[in-house]
Wavefront OBJ file of the C-alpha trace (Angstrom):
o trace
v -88.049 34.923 -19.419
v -85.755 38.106 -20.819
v -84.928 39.963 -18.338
v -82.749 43.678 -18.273
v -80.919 44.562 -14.987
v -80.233 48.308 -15.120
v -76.946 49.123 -12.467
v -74.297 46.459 -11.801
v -73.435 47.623 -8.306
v -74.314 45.056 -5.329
v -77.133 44.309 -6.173
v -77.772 44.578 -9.837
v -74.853 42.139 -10.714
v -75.633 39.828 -7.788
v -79.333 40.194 -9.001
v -78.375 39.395 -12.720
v -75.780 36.625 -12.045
v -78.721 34.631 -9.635
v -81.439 35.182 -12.011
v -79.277 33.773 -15.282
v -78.025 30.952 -13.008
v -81.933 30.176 -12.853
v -81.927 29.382 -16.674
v -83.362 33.047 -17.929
v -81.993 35.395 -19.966
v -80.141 38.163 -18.219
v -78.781 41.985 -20.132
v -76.872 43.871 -17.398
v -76.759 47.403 -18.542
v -74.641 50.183 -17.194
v -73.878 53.611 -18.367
v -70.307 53.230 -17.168
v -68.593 51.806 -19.860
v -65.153 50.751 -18.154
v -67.392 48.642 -15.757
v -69.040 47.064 -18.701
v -65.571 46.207 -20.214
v -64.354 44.807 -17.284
v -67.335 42.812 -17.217
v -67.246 41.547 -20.540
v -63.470 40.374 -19.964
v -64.628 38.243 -16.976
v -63.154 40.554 -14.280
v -65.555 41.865 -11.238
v -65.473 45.692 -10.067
v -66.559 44.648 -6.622
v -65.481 41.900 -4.169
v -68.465 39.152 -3.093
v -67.272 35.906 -2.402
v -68.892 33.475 -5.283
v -69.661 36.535 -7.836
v -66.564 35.893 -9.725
v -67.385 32.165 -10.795
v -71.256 32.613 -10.853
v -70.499 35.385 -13.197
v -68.169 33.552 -15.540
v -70.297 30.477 -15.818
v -73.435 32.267 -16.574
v -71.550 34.616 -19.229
v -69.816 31.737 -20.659
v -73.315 29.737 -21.195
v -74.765 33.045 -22.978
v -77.348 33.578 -20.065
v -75.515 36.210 -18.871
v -74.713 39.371 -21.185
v -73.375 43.023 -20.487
v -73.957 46.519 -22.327
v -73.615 50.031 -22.235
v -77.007 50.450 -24.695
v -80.160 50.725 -22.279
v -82.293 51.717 -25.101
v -81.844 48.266 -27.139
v -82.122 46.559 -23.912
v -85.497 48.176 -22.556
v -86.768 47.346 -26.142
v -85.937 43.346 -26.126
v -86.487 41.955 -22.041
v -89.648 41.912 -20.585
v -88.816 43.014 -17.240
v -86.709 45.990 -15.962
v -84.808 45.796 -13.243
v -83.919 49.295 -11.826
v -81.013 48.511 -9.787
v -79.277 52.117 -9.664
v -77.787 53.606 -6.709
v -79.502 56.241 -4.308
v -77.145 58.054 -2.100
v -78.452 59.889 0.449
v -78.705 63.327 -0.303
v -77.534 66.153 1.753
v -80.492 66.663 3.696
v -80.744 62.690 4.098
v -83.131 61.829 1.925
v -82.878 59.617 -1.444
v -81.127 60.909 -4.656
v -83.134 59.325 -6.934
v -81.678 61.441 -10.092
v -80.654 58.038 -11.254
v -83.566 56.079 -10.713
v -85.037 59.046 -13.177
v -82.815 59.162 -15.558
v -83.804 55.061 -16.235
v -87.482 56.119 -16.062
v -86.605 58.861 -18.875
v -85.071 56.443 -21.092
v -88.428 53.736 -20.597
v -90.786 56.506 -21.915
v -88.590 57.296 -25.065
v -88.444 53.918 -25.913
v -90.624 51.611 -24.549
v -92.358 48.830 -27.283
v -95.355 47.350 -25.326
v -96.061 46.002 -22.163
v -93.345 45.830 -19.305
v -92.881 45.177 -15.956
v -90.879 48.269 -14.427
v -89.095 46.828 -10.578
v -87.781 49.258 -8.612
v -85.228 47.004 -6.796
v -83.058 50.098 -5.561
v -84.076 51.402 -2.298
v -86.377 54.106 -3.341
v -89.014 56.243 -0.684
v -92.723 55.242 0.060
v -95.105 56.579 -3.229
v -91.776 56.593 -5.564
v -94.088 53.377 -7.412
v -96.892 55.601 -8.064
v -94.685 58.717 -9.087
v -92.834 56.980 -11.814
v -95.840 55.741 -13.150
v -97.334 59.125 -13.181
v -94.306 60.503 -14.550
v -93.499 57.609 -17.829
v -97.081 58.165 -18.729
v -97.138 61.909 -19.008
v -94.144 61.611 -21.178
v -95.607 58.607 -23.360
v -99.413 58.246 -22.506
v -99.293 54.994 -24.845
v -97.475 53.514 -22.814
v -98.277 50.185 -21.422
v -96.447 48.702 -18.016
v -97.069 48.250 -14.412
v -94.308 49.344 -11.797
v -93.554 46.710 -9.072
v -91.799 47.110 -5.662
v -89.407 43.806 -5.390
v -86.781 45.328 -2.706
v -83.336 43.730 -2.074
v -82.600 41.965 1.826
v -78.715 41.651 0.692
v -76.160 41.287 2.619
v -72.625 42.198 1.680
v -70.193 38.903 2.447
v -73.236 36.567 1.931
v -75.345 38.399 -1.171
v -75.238 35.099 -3.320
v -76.603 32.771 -0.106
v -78.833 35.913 0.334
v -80.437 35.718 -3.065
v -80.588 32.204 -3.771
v -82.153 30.913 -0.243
v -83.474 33.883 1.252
v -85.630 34.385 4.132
v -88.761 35.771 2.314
v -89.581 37.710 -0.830
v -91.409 41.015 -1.219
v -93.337 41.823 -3.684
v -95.291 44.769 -4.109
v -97.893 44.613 -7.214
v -100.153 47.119 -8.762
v -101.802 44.447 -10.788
v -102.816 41.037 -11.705
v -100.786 40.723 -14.436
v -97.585 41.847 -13.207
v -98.300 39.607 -10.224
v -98.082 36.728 -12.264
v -95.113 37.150 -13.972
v -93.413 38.306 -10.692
v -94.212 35.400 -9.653
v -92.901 33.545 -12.851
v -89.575 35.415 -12.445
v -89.057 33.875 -8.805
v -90.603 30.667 -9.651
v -86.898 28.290 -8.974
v -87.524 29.682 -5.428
v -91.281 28.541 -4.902
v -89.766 25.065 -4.656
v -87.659 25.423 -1.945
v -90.963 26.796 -0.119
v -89.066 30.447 0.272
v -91.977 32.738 1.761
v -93.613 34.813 -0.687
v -95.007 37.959 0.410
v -97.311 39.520 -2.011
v -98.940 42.939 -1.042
v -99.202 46.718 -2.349
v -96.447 48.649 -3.817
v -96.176 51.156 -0.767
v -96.431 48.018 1.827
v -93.391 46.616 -0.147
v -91.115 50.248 -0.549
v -91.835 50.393 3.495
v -90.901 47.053 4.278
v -87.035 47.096 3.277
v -86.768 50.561 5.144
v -88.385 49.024 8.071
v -86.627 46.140 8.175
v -83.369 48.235 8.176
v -84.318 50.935 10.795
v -85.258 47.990 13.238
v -82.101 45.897 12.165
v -80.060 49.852 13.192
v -82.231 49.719 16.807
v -81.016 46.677 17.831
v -77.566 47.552 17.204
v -77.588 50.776 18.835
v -79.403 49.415 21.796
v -77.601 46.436 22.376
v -74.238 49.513 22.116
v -75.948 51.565 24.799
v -76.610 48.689 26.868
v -72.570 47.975 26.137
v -71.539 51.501 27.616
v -73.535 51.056 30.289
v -71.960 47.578 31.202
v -68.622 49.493 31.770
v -70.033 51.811 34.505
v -71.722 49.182 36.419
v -69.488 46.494 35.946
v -72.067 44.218 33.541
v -70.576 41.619 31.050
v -72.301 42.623 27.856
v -71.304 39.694 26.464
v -73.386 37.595 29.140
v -75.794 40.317 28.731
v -76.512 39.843 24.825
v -76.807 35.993 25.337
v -79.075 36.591 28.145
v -81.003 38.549 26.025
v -80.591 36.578 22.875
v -82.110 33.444 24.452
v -85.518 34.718 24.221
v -86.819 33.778 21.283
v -89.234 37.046 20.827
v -85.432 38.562 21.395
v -82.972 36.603 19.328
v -79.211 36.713 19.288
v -78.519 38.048 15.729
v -77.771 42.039 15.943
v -76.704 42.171 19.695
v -73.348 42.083 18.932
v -71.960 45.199 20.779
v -69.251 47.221 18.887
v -68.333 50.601 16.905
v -72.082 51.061 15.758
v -73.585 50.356 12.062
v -71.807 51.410 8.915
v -72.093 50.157 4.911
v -74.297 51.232 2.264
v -77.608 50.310 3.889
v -78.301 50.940 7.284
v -76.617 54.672 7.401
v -78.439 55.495 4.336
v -81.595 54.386 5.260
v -82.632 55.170 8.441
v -81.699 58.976 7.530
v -84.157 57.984 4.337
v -87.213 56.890 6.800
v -86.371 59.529 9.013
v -86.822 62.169 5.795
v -89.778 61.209 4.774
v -91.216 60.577 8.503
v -90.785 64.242 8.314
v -92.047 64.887 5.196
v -95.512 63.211 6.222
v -95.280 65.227 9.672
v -93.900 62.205 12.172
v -91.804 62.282 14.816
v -90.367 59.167 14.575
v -88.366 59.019 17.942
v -86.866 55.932 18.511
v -85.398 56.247 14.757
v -83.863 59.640 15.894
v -82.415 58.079 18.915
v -81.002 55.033 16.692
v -79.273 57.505 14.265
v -78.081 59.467 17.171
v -76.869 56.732 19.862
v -74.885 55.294 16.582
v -73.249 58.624 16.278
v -72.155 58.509 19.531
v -70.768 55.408 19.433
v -68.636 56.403 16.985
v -67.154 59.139 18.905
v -67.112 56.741 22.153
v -64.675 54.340 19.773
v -62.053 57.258 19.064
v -62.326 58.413 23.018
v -61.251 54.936 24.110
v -58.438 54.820 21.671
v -57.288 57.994 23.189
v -57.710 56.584 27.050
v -55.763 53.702 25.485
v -53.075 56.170 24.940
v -53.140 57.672 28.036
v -54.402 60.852 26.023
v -50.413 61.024 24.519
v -51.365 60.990 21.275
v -48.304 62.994 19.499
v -45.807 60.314 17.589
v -47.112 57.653 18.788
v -47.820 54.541 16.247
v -51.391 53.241 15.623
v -52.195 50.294 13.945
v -55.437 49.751 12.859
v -56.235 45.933 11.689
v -59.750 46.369 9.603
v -61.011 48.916 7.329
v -64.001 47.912 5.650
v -67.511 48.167 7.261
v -67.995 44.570 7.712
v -65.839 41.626 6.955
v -66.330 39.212 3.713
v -66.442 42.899 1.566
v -64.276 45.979 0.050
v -66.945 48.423 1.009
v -65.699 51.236 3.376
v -68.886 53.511 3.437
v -69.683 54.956 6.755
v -66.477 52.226 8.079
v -65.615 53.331 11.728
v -61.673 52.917 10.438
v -62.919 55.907 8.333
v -63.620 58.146 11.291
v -61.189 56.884 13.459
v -58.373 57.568 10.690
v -59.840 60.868 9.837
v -59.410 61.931 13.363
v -56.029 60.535 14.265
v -54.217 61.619 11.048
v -54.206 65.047 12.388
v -53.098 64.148 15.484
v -49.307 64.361 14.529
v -49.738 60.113 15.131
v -48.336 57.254 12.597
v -51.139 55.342 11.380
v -50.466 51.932 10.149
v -53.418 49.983 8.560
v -54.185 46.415 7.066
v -57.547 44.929 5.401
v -57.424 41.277 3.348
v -59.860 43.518 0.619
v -60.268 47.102 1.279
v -57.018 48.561 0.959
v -57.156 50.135 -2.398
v -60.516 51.837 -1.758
v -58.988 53.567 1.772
v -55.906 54.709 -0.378
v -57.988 57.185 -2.701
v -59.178 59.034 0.571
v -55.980 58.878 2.655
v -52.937 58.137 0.207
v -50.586 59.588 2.691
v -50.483 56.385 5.453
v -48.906 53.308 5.971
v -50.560 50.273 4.287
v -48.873 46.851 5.840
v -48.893 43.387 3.936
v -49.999 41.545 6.891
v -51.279 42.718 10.700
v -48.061 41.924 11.737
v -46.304 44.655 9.830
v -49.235 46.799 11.702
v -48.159 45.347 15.025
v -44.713 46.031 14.817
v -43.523 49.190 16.484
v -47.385 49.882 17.315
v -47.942 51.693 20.264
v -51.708 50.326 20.175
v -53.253 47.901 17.938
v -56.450 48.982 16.879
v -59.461 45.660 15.858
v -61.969 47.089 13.681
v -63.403 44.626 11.535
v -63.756 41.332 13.019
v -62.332 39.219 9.324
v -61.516 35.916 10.519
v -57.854 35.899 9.894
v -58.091 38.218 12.908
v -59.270 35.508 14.954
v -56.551 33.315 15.582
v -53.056 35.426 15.075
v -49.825 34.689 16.896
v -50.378 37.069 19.874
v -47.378 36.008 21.085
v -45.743 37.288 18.244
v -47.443 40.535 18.222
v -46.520 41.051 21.375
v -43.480 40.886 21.074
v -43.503 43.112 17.910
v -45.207 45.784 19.501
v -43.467 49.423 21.147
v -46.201 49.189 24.006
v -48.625 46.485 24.396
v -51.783 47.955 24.009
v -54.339 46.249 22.502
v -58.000 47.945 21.748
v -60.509 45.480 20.458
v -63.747 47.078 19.182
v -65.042 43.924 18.263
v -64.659 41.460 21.512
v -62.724 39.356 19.216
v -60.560 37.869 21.789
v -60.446 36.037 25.432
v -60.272 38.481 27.970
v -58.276 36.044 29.991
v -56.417 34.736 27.402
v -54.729 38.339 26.284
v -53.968 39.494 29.409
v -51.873 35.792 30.613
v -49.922 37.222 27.375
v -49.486 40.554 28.952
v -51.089 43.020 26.699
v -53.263 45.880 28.409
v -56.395 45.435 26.716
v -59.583 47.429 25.984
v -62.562 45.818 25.178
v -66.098 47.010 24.075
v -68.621 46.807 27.240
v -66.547 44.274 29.534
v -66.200 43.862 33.356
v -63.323 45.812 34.255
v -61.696 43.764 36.263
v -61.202 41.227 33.888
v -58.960 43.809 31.676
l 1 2 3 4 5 6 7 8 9 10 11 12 13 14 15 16 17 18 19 20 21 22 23 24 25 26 27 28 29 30 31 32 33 34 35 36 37 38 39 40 41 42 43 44 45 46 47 48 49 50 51 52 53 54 55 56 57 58 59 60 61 62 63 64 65 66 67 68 69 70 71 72 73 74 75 76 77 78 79 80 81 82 83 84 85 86 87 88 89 90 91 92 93 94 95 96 97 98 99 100 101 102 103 104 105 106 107 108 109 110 111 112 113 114 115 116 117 118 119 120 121 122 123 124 125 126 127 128 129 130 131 132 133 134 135 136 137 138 139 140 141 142 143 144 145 146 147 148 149 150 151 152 153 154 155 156 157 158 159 160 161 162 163 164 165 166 167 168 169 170 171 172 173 174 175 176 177 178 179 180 181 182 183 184 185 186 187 188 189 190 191 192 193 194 195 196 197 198 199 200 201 202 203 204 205 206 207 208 209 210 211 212 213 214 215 216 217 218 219 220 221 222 223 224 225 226 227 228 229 230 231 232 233 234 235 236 237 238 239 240 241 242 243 244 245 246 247 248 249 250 251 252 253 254 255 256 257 258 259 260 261 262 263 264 265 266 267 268 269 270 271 272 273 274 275 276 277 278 279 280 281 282 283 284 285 286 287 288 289 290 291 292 293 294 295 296 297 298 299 300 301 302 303 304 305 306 307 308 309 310 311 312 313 314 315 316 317 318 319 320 321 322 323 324 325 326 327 328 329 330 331 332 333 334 335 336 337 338 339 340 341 342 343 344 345 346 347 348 349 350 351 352 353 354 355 356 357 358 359 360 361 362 363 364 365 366 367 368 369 370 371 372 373 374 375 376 377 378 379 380 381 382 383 384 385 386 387 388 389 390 391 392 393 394 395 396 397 398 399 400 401 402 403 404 405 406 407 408 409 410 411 412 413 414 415 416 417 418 419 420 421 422 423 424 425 426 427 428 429 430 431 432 433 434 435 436 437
């Protein structure tokens, strides 16, 4: 099987390296050519733990191959991947000028049948569309375009791909059916759920999926705040909860609300075209908005922290990427809560095992530590964001002792209530009892 992955973001690359790691013949094509380059030299523009080597191996065997030249590799694979990026646009729907410009190049050159696969996140109908649109520029044309979307997670994309918890596929036809199914054959064996169904069924699915995913979080955040005013555990609370089995414990972890590439993104995207097709999709609204909220409700107990004395004091702030395990800082609370503070006439001090570089082309002008102990020392408040696992276990002893004040603000429960206080830090949790801090 020849395949052509168009976009080496996330998913395209993650994509391409699993599918040549099957045995089949991968192009990765992108239009930026120092990404290519990099590529081709065995270096990896993004940070996903396992890419690197599953990248070299399958480039060293000659399954795996990189280009610039979309044209040549439309012409010789069998199977497009469209794996492009679409932002969300600025009244929240998709930007799909990308996922365009791919479909552009197909009509011009297209050489018999292929199977078009919109794996980027694309709107309900967006199938249908591009078909309409490839055959009014090249009514010879011969293809069917599938719906195949991504369930990636950044930190655990590889696992993600190669033992996933179902595949979607949405198919206009028999025939791309079948080789769909051909191109995810290594998975039938490990009896991976297949879910075969209609093109719009499939574009809806990974949207709804997300949105639901975004509920949970917000609620379980909600339920969090409200802990704090009636003197609830939300810890207890989200096991409680989590216990039931209709329930489940994964997404009730309370904390600074959603961020990354996905979740932000999409539930603006469902929300768009709710409105588009005249729905008021309320509990969506109140997901988007609660997680706002939160947000704010992170940078007001930061400021409690400080007794509202905000003016040259020190902040350290251990975390910046959205989620541990990756470099991506879109819609990353640190964002916000540096944003805010940096006017603030406060010192901001920051550390992240991966993310680093990316924070430094938006705020160049503050303090990036070596280790979180550089950010505790001469803190005023030490700020937990992202909940990496080298955060787990540091010498708190230490940092206390490093510290100005001992203020500790932990937006991810990482820590033992009882534990940090014996220490004698003052410490603000997410959704505690109060009189355990």
């Amino acid at each position: 099987m020849k395949i052509c992955i168009v976009g080496t973001g996330y998913v395209g690359l993650v994509t391409g390296a699993c599918l040549a790691d099957f045995g089949m013949e991968v192009t990765c094509v992108d239009k930026i050519k120092k990404k290519i380059d990099l590529l081709c030299r065995g270096e990896i523009p993004i940070y996903e733990p396992g890419l690197e080597v599953l990248v070299s191996k399958n480039f060293k065997d000659g399954r795996l191959k990189f280009t610039t030249d979309l044209r040549s590799a439309i012409k010789e694979n069998l199977v497009i991947f469209i794996a492009v990026g679409t932002p969300q646009g600025k009244d929240g729907s998709a930007d799909l000028s990308s996922v365009w410009e791919v479909a552009d190049t197909i009509a011009e050159v297209i050489n018999g049948y292929k199977v078009i696969v919109n794996k980027s996140t694309v709107p309900i109908g967006t199938a249908k569309e591009m078909k309409k649109y490839i055959k009014k520029k090249n009514p010879k044309a011969q293809f069917s375009v599938v719906s195949n979307p991504e369930f990636l997670r950044e930190g655990s994309a590889i696992g993600d791909f190669m033992e996933p918890d179902r595949i979607v596929i949405g198919v206009p036809d028999k025939r791309s059916e079948e080789i769909m199914k051909e191109v995810y054959k290594p998975l039938y064996h490990l009896e991976i759920p297949v879910l075969i169904t209609n093109v719009e069924s499939a574009e809806l699915i990974k949207y709804a999926s997300n949105a639901f995913l975004a509920s949970k979080i917000s609620f379980i955040n909600e339920i969090a705040a409200l802990c704090e005013k009636v003197g609830g555990d939300v810890i207890d609370v989200a096991r409680g909860m989590g216990l039931d089995v209709r329930i489940g414990p994964k997404f009730l972890q309370p904390g600074p609300g959603y961020g990354g590439s996905c979740f932000p993104k999409d539930t603006l995207a469902l929300l768009d075209i709710s409105n588009k097709h005249k729905y008021d999709f309320k509990i969506l609204k109140a997901t988007i908005e609660v997680n706002e909220k939160i947000k704010e409700r992170m940078v007001e107990k930061i400021k409690v922290a400080l007794n509202n004395k905000i003016e040259n004091k020190t902040l350290g702030v251990l975390g910046l990427s959205f989620k541990p395990e990756t470099d991506d800082i879109r819609e990353s609370i640190s964002l916000k809560i540096i944003e805010y503070f940096i006017d603030k006439k406060i010192n901001l001090k920051v550390y992240d095992p991966k993310a680093m570089e990316n924070v430094k082309k938006i705020f160049p002008e503050i303090k990036y530590c070596k280790n979180p102990y550089e950010v505790a020392e001469n803190s005023n408040c030490l700020v937990f964001v992202t909940e990496w696992n080298e955060f787990r276990y540091l010498d708190l002893k230490k940092i206390h002792s490093l510290m100005k004040e001992k203020i500790i603000v932990d937006l991810r429960n990482i820590y033992d209530v009882k534990k940090i206080k014996e220490i004698g830090f003052t410490y603000y949790p997410v959704g505690r009892i109060k009189e355990k801090w």
